[in-house]
N, C-alpha and C positions, 0 to 999 in steps of 0.2 A: 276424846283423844288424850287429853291430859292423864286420865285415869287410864289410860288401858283396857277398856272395856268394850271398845265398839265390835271383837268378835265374837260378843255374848249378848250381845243389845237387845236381839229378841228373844232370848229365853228366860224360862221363868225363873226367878229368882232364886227358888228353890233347889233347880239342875245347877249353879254355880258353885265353884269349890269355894274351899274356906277363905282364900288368898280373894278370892275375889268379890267374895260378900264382905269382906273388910273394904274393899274397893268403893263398894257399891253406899257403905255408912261415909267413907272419907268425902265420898261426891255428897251425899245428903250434907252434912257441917260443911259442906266449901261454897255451898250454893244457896244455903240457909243466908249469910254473910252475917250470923249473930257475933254478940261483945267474946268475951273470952269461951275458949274452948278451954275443953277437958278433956284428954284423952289418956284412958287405965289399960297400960300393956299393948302400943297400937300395932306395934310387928311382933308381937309374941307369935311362933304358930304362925308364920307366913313366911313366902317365899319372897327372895333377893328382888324380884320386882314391885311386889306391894313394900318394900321397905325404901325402895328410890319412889316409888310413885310419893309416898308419903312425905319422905322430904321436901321431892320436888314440889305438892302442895302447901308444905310448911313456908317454904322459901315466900312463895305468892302469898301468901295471909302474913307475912312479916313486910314484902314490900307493897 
């Protein structure tokens, strides 16, 4: 729900747009819970949702 993806849950990976294969790495790094992150260009080439969902993640790994 965080990420916005539950209406692509069960498709493959593959059939996902780009917006939301960025989605799909932001849940990998958010649930890893490793030390510092790195992120090169993370809403380059994405739509107005993966750029709040992204925040919105930011926010939670800050508090």
């Amino acid at each position: 729900m965080m990420f916005n993806l539950q209406h692509c849950a069960k498709l493959a990976l593959k059939k996902y747009s780009g917006s939301e294969i960025h989605r799909a790495y932001y849940v990998k790094h958010y649930m890893m819970g490793a030390g510092p992150l790195l992120f090169h260009e993370p809403v380059h080439g994405v739509d107005v949702g993966t750029i709040n969902v992204f925040i919105n993640m930011l926010q939670k790994l800050i508090d």
